[in-house]
LOGU-568828 format. One record per residue: residue number from 1; x, y, z of N, C-alpha, C in turn. Coordinates in nm, 3 decimals. Each point is the difference from the previous one (the first is absolute). Last residue first. Layout:
BEGIN
SITE     i       nc1       nc2       nc3      cac1      cac2      cac3       cc1       cc2       cc3
SITE   NUM         X         Y         Z         X         Y         Z         X         Y         Z
...
END
This chain:
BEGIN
SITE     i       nc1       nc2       nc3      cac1      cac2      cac3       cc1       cc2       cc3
SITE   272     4.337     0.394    16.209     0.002     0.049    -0.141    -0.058    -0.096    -0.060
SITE   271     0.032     0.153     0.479    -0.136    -0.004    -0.089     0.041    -0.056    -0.136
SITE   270     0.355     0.001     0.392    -0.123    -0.098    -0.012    -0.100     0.028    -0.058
SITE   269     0.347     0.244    -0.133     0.076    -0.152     0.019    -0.102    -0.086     0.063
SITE   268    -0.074     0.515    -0.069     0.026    -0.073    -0.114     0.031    -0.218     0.046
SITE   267     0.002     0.312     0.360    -0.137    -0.014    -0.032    -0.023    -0.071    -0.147
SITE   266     0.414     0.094     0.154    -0.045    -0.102     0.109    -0.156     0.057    -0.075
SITE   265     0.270     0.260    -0.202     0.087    -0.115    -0.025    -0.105    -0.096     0.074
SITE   264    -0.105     0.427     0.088    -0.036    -0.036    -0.144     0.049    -0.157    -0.023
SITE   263     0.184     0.173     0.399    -0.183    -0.011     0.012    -0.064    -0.053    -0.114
SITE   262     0.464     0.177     0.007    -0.038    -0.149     0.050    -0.058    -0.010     0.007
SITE   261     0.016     0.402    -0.133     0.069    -0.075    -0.115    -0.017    -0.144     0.000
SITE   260    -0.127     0.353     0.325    -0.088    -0.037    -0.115     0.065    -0.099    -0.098
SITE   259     0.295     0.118     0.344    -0.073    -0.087     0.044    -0.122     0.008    -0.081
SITE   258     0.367     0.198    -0.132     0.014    -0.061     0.007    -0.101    -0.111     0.043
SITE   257    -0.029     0.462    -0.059    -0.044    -0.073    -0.068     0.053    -0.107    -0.051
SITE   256     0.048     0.229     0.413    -0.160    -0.012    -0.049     0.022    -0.084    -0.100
SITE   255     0.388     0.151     0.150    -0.043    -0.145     0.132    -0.149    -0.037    -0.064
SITE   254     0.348     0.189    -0.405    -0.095     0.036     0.112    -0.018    -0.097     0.106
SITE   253     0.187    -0.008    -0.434     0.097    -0.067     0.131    -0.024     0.019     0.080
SITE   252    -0.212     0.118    -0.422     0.005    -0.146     0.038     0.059     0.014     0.183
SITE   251    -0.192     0.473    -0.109     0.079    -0.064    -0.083     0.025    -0.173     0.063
SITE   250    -0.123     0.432     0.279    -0.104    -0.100    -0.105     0.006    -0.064    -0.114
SITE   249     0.297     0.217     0.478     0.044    -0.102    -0.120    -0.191    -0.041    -0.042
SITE   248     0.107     0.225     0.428    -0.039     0.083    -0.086     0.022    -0.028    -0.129
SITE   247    -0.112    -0.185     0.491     0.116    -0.066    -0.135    -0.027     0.074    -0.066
SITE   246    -0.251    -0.067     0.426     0.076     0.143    -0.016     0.090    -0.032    -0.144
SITE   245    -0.489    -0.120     0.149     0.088    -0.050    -0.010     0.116     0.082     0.024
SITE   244    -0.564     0.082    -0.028     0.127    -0.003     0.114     0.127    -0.098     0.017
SITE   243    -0.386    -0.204    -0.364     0.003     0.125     0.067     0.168     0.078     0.132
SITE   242    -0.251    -0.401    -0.460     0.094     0.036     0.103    -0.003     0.154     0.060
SITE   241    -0.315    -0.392    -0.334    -0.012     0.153     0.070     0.144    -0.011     0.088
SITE   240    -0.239    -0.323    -0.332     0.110    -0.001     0.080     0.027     0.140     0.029
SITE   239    -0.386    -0.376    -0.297     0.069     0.140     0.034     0.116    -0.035     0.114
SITE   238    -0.302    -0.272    -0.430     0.063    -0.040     0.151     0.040     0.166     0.001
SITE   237    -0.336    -0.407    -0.309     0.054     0.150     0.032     0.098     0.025     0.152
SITE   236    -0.122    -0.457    -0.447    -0.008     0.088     0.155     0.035     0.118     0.037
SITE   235    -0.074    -0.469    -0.333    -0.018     0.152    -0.064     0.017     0.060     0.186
SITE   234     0.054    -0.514    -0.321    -0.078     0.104     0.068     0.054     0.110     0.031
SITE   233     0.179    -0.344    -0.313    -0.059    -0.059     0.091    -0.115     0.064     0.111
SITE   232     0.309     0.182    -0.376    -0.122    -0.085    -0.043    -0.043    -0.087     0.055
SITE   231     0.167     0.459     0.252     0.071    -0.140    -0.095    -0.113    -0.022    -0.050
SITE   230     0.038     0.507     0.200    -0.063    -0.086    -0.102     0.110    -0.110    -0.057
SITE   229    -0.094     0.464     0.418     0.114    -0.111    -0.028    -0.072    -0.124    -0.120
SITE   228    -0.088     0.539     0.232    -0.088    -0.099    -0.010     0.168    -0.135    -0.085
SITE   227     0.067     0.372     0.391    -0.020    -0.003    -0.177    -0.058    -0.099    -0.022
SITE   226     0.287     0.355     0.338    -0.104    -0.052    -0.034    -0.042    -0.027    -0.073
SITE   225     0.404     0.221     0.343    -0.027    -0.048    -0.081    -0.121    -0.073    -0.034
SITE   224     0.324     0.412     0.306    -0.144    -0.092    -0.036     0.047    -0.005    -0.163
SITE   223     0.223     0.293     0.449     0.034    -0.110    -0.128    -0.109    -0.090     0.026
SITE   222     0.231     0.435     0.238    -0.117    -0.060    -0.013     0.053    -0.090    -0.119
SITE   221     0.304     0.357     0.235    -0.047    -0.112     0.112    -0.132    -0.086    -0.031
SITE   220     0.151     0.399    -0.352     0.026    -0.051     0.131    -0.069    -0.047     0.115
SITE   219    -0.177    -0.153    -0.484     0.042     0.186     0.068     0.096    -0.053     0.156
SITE   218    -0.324    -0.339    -0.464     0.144     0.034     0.098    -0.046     0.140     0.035
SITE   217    -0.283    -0.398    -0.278     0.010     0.088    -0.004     0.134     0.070     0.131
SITE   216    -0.235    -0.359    -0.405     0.059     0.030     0.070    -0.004     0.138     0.088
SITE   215    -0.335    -0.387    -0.312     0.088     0.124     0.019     0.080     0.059     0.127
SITE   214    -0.217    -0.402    -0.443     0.035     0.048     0.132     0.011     0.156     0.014
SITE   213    -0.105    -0.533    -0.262    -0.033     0.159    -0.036    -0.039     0.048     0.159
SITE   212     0.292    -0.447    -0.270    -0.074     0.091     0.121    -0.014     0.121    -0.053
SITE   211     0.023    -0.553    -0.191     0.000     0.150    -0.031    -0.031     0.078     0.153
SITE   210     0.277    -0.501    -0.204    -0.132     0.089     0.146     0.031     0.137    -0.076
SITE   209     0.234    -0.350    -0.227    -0.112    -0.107     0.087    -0.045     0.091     0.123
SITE   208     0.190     0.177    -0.543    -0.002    -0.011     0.143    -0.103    -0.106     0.067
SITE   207     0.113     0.141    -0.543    -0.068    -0.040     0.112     0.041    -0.054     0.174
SITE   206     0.145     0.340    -0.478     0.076    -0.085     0.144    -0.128    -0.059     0.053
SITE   205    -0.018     0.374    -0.392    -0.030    -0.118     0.000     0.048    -0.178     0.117
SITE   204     0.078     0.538    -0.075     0.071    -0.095    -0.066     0.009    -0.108    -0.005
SITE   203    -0.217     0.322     0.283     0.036     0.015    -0.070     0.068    -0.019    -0.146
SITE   202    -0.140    -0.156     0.425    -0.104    -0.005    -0.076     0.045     0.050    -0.116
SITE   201     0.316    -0.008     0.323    -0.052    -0.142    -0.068    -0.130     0.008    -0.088
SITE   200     0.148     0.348     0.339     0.034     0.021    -0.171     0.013    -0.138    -0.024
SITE   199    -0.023     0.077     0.448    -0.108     0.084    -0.051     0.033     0.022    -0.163
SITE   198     0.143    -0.446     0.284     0.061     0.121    -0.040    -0.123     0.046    -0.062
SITE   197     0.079    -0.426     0.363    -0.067     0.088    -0.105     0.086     0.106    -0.014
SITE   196     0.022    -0.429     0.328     0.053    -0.005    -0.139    -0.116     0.126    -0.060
SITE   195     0.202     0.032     0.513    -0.124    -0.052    -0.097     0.001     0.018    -0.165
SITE   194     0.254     0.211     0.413     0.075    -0.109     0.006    -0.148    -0.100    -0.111
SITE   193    -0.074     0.451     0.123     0.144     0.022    -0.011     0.060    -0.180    -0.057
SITE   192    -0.468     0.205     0.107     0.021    -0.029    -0.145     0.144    -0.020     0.057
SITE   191    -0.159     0.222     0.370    -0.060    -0.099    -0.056     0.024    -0.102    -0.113
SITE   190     0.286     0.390     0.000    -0.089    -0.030     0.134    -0.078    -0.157     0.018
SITE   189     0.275     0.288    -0.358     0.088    -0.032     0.070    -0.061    -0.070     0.171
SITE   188    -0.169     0.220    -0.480    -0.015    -0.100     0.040     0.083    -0.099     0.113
SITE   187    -0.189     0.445    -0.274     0.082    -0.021     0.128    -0.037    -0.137     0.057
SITE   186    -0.206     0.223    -0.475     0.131    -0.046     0.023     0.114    -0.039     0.092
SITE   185    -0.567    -0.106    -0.173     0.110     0.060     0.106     0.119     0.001    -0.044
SITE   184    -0.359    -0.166    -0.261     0.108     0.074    -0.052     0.065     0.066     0.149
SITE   183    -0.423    -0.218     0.008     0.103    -0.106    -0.023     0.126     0.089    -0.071
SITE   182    -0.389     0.243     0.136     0.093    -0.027     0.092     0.084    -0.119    -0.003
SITE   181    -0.274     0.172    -0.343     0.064     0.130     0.059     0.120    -0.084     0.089
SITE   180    -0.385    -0.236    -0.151     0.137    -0.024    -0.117     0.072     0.173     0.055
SITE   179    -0.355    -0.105     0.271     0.127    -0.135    -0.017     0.064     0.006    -0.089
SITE   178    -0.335     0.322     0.004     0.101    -0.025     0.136     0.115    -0.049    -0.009
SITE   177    -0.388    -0.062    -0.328     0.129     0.126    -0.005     0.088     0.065     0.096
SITE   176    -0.312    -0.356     0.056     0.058     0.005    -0.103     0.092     0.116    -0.054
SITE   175    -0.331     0.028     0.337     0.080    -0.080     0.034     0.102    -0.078    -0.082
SITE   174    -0.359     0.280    -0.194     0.057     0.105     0.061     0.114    -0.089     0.131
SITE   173    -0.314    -0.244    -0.266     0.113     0.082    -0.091     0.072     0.087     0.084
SITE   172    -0.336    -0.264     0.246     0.113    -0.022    -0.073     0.104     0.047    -0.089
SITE   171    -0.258     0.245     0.422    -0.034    -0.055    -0.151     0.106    -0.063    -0.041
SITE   170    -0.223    -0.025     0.455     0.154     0.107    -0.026    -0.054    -0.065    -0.168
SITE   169    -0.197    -0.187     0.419    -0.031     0.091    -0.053     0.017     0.088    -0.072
SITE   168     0.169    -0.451     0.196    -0.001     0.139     0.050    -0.092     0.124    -0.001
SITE   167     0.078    -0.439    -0.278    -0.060    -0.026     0.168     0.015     0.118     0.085
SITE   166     0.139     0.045    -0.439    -0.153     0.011     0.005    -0.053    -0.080     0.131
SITE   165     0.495     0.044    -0.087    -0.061     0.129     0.033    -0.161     0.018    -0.039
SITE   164     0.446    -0.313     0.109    -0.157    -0.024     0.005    -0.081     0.085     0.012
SITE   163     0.459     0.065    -0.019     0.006    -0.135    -0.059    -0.160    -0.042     0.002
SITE   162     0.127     0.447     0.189    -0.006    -0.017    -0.130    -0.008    -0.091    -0.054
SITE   161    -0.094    -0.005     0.404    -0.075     0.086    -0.026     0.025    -0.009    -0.175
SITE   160     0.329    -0.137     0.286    -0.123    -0.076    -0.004    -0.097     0.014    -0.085
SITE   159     0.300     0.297     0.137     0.107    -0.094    -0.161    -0.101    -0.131     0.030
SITE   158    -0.114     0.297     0.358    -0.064     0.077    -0.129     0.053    -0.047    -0.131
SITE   157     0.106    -0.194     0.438    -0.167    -0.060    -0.050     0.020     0.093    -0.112
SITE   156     0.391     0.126     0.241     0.028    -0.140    -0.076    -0.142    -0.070    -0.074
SITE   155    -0.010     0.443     0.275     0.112    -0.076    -0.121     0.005    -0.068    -0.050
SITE   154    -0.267    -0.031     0.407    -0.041     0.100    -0.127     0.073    -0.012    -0.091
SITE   153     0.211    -0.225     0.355    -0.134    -0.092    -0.078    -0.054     0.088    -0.106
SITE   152     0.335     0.223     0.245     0.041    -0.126    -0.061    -0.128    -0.059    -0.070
SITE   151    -0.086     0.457     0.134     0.049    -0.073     0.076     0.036    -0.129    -0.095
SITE   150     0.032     0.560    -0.082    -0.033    -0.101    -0.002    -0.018    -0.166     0.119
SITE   149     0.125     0.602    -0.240    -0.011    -0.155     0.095    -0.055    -0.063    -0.014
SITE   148     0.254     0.516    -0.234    -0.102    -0.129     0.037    -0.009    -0.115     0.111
SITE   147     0.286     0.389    -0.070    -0.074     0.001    -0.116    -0.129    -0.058     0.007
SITE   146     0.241     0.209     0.424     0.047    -0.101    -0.099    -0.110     0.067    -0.151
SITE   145     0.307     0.236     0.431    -0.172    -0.015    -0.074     0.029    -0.085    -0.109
SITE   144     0.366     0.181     0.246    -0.092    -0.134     0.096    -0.107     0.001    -0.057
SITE   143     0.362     0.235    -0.197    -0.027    -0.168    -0.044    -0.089    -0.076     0.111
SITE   142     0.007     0.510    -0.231     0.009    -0.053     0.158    -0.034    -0.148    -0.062
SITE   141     0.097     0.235    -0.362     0.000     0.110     0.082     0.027    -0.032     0.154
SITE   140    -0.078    -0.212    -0.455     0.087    -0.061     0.087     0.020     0.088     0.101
SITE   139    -0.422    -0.209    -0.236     0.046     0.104    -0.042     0.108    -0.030     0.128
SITE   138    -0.456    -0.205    -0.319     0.184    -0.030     0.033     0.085     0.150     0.007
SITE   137    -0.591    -0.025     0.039     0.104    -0.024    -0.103     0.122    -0.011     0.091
SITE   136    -0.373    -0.179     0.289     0.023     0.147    -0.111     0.081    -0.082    -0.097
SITE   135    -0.168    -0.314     0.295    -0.038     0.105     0.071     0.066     0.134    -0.064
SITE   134    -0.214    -0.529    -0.111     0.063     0.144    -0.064     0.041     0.078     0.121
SITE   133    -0.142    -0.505     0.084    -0.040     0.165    -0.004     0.098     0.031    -0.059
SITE   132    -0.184    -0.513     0.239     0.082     0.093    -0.104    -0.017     0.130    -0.012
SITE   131    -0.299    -0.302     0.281     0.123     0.010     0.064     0.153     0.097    -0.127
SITE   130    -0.428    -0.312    -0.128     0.002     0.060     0.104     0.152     0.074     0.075
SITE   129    -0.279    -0.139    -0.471     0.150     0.003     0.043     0.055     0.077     0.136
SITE   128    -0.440    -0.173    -0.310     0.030    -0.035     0.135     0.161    -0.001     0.054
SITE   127    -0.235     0.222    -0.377     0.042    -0.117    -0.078     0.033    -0.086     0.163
SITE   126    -0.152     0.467    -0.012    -0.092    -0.099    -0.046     0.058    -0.128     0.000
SITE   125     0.274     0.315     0.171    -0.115    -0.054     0.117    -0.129    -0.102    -0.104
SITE   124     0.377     0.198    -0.239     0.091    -0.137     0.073    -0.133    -0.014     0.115
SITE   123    -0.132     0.359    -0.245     0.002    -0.144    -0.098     0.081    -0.088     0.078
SITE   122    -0.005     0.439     0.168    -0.113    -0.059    -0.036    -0.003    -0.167    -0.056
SITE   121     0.333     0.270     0.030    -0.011    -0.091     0.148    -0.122    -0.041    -0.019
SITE   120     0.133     0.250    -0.367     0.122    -0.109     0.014    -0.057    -0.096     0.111
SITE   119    -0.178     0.416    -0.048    -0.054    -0.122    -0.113     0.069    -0.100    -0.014
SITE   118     0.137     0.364     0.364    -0.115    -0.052     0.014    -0.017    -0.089    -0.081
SITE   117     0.376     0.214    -0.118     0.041    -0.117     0.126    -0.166    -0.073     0.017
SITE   116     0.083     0.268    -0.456     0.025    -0.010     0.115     0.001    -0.102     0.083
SITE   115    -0.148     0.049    -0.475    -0.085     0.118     0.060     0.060    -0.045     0.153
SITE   114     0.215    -0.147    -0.475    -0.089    -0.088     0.094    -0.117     0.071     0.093
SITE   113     0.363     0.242    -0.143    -0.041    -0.036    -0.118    -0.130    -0.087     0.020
SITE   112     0.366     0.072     0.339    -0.124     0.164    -0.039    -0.068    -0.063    -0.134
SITE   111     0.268    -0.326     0.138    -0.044     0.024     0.110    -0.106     0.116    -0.015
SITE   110     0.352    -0.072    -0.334    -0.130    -0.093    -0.036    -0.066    -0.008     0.112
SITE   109     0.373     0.261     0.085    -0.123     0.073    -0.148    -0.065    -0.101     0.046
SITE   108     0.281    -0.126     0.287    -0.057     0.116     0.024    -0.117     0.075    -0.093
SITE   107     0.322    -0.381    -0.133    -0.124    -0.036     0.094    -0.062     0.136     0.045
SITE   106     0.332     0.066    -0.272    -0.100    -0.073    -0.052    -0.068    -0.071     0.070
SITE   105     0.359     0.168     0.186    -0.091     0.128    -0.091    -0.102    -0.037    -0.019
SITE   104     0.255    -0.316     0.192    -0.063     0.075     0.112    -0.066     0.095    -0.071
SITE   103     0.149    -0.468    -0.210     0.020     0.124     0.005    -0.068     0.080     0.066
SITE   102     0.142    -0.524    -0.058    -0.005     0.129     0.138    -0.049     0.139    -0.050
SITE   101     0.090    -0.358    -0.323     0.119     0.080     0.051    -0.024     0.065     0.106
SITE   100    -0.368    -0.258    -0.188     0.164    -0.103    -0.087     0.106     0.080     0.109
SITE    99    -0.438     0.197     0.067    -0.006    -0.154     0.071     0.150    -0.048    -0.012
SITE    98    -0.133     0.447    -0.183    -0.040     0.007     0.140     0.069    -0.215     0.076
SITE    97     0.003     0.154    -0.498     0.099     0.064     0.094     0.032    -0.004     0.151
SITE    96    -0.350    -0.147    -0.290     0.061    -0.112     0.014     0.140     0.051     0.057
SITE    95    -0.385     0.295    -0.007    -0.003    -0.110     0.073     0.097    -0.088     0.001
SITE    94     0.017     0.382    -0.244    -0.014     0.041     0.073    -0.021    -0.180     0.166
SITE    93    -0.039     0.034    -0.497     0.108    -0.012     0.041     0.058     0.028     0.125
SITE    92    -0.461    -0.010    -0.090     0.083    -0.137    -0.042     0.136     0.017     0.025
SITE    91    -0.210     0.403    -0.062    -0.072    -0.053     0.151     0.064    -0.124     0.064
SITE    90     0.279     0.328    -0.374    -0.155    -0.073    -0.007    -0.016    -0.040     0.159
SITE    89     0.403     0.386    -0.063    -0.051    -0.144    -0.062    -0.136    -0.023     0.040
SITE    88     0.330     0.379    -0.095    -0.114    -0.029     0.018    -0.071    -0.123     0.005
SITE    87     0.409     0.421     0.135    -0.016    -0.132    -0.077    -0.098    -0.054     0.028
SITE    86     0.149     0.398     0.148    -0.034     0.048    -0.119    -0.042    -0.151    -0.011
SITE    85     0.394     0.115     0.309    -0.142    -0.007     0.034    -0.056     0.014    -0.175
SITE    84     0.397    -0.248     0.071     0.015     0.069     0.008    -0.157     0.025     0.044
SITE    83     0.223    -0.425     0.178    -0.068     0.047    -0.126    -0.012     0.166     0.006
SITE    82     0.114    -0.250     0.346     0.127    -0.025    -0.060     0.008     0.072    -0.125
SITE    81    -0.380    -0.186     0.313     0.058     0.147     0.012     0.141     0.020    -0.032
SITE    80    -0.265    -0.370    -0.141    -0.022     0.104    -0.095     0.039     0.122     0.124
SITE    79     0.064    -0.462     0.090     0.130     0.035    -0.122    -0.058     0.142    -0.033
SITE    78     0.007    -0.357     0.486    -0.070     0.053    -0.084     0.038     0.090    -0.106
SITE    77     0.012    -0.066     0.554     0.060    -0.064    -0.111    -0.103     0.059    -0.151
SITE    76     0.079     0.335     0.352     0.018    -0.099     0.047     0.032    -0.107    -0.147
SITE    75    -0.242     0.510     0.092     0.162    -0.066     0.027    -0.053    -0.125     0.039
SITE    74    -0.216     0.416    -0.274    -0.036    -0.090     0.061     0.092    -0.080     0.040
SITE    73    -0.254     0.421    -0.316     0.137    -0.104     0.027    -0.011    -0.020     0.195
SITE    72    -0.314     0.302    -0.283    -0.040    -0.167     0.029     0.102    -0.071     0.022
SITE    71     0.057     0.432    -0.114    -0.058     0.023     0.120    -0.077    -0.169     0.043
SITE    70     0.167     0.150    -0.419     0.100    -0.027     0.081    -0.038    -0.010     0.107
SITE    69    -0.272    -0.207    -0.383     0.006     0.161     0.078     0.131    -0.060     0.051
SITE    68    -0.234    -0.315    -0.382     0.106     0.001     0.111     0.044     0.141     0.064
SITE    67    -0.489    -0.167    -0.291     0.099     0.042    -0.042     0.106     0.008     0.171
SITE    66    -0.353    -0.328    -0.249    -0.003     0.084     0.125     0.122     0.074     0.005
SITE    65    -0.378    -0.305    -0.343     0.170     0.020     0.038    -0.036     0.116     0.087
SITE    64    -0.289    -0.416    -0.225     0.003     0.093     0.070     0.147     0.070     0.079
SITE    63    -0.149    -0.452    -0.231     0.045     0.075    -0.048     0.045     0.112     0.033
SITE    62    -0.301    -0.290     0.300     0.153    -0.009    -0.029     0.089     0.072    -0.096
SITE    61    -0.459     0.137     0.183     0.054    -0.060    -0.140     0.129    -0.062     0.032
SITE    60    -0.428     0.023     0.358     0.121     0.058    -0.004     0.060    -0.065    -0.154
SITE    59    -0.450    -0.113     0.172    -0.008     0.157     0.059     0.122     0.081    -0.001
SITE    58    -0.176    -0.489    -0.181    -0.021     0.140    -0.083     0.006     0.120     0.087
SITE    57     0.060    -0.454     0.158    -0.123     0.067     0.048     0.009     0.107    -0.088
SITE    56     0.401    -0.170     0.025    -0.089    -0.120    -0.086    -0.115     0.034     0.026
SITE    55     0.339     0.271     0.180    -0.007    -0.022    -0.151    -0.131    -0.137    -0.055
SITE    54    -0.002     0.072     0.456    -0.030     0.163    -0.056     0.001     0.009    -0.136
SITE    53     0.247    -0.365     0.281    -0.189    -0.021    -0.008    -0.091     0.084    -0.106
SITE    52     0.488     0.019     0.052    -0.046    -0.107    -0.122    -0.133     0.035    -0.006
SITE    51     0.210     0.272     0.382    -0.014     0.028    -0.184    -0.027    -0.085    -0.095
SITE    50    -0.014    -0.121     0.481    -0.061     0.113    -0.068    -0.005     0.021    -0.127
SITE    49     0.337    -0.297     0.126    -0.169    -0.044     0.009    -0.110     0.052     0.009
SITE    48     0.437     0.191     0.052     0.006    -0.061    -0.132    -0.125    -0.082    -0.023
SITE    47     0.094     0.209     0.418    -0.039     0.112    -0.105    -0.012    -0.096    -0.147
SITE    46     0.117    -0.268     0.335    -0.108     0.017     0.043    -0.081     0.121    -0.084
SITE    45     0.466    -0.161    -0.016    -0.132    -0.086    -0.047    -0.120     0.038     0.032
SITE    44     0.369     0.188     0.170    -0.054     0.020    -0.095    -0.068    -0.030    -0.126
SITE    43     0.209    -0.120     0.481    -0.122     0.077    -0.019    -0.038     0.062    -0.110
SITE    42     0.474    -0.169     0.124    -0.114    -0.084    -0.075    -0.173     0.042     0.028
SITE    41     0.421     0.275     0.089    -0.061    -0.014    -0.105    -0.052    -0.123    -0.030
SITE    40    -0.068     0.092     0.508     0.161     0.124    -0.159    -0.093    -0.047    -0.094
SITE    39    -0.191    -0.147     0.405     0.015    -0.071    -0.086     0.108    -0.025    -0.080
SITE    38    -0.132     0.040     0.569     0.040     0.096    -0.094     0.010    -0.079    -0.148
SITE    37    -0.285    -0.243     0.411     0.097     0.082    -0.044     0.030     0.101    -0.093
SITE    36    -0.368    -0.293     0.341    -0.009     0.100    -0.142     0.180     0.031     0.013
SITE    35    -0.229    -0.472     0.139     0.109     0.089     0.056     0.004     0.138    -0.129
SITE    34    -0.169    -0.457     0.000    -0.110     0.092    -0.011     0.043     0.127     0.062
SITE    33     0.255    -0.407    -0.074    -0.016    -0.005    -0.151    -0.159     0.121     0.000
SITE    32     0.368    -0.235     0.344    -0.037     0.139    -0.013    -0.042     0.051    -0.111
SITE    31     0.088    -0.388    -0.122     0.121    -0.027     0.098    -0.031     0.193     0.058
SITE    30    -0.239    -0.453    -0.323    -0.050     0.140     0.047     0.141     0.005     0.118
SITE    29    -0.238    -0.361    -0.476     0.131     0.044     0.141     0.014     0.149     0.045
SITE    28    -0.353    -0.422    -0.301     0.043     0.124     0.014     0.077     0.029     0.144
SITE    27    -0.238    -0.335    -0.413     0.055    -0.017     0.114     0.051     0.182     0.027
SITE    26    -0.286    -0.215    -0.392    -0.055     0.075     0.146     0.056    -0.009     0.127
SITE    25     0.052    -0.157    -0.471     0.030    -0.100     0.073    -0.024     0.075     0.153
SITE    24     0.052     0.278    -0.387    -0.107    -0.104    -0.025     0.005    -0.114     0.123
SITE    23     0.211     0.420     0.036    -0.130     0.007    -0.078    -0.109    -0.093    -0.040
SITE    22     0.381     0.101     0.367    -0.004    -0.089    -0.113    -0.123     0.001    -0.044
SITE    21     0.230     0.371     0.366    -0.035    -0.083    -0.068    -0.033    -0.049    -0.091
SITE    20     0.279     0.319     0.389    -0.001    -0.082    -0.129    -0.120    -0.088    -0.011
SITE    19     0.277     0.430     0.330    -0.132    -0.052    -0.058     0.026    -0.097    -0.130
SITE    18     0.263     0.283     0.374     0.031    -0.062    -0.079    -0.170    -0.067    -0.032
SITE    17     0.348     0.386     0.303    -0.125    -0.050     0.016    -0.029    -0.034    -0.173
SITE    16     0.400     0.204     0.356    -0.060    -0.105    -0.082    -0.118    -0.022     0.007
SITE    15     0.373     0.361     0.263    -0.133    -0.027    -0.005     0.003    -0.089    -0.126
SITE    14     0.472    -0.018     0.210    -0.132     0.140    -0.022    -0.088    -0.092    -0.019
SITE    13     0.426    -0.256    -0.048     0.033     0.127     0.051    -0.109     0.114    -0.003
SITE    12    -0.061    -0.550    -0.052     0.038     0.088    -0.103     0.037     0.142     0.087
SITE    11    -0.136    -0.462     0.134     0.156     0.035     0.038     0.018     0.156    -0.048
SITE    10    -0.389    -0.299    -0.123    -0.008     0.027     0.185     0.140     0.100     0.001
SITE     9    -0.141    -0.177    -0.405    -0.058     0.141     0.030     0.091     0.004     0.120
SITE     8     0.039    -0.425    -0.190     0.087     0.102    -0.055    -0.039     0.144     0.021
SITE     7    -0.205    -0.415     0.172     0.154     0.043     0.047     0.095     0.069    -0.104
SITE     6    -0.465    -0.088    -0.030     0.009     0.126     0.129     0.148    -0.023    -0.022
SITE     5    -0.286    -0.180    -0.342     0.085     0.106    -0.028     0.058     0.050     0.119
SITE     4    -0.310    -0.438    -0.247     0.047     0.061     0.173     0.126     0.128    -0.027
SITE     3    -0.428    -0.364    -0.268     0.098     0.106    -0.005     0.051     0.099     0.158
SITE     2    -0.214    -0.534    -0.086    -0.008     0.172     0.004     0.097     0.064    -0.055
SITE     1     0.011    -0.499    -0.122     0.022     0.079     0.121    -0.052     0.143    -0.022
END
């Protein structure tokens, strides 16, 4: 049977717009899946695919440290404006900060580090990511200016992008160091909520029957989820954009990330 998701969008309280497909078995599900919405923080894949490209093109060291100003603090999720100013971490650390924990600092540096919103958009127009954008750094001053956007299908093609990144144009190594960034998500309360994985099985040797490498992202009245999904049966990408809700809960019991939770569950149950 297809995959059919409407009777769990149709009801949802706001804007939905849902994109999925099966990498290998070329089936694919669209629910307002060209609808630009708002991203939060899962748009930061998109800086993080900058910076691999850049590190693996010899134009950025990962080693490379950037020292923490006060004038770079920054509200929302995330551990280094907690940090005193003075502290210096590498480019690397700087990234896996950005993906594992949200971090808004550390997206902001590795955003200036990268050379901005333009080289960022640049490359989502090379790689045919119609419809995605940077539109600045993360800032909370006026919440009607977002961070970013996107539309469902963009999102969800660029964890494409990484599962087949010489059909893209995208360097392998540099899609490689994505994925081992973004299989360490730690907000897994969306998508992933009800799916046998833990981001530390690798850790200790656990073989799992699906790896995901994802990312989340929340702010009031927004909630998105996106990620490429890996059984040893095949492989698929899926997004979930929520917009204009009023539940101010981005935590499990959310109306949002309840219904990513089921989406993940129902797309898992007929691809796996």
């Amino acid at each position: 049977m297809p995959l059919d998701l409407d009777h769990l969008l149709k009801p949802f309280p706001g804007r939905v717009g849902v994109y999925a497909r099966h990498l290998d078995r070329k089936e694919v599900y669209g629910y307002h899946a060209d609808a630009v919405m708002p991203t939060a923080s899962a748009a930061k894949v998109f800086i993080l695919m900058s910076y691999a490209q850049q590190c693996v093109a010899g134009k950025l060291d990962p080693d490379s440290r950037r020292t923490v100003r006060e004038q770079d603090l920054v509200h929302g999720s995330g551990v280094l404006r907690f940090c005193r100013p003075g502290l210096a971490p590498t480019y690397s650390d700087l990234a896996y900060l950005m993906m594992t924990v949200s971090d808004n600092l550390a997206t902001n540096l590795l955003l200036d580090i990268v050379g901005g919103p333009s080289v960022v958009n640049q490359m989502l127009r090379e790689l045919g990511l119609g419809g995605a954008e940077i539109l600045g750094p993360i800032r909370f001053e006026q919440f009607e200016i977002h961070f970013a956007h996107s539309t469902p299908r963009a999102l969800a093609e660029t964890y494409a992008v990484l599962a087949e990144p010489e059909e893209h144009g995208y360097a392998a190594p540099a899609a490689a160091l994505c994925l081992d960034v973004l299989r360490r998500n730690e907000y897994l309360h969306g998508l992933p909520r009800f799916l046998p994985w833990s981001q530390h099985a690798i850790d200790f040797g656990v073989v799992l029957p699906l790896t995901i490498y994802g990312k989340t992202g929340s702010m009031v009245g927004v909630q998105t989820d996106a990620g490429l999904f890996v059984t040893p049966a095949g492989r698929w990408v899926v997004s979930i954009l929520c917009a204009d809700f009023k539940d101010p809960r981005s935590g499990a019991a959310g109306v949002a990330s309840t219904l990513h939770a089921e989406v993940g569950r129902a797309v898992y149950e007929a691809w796996k």
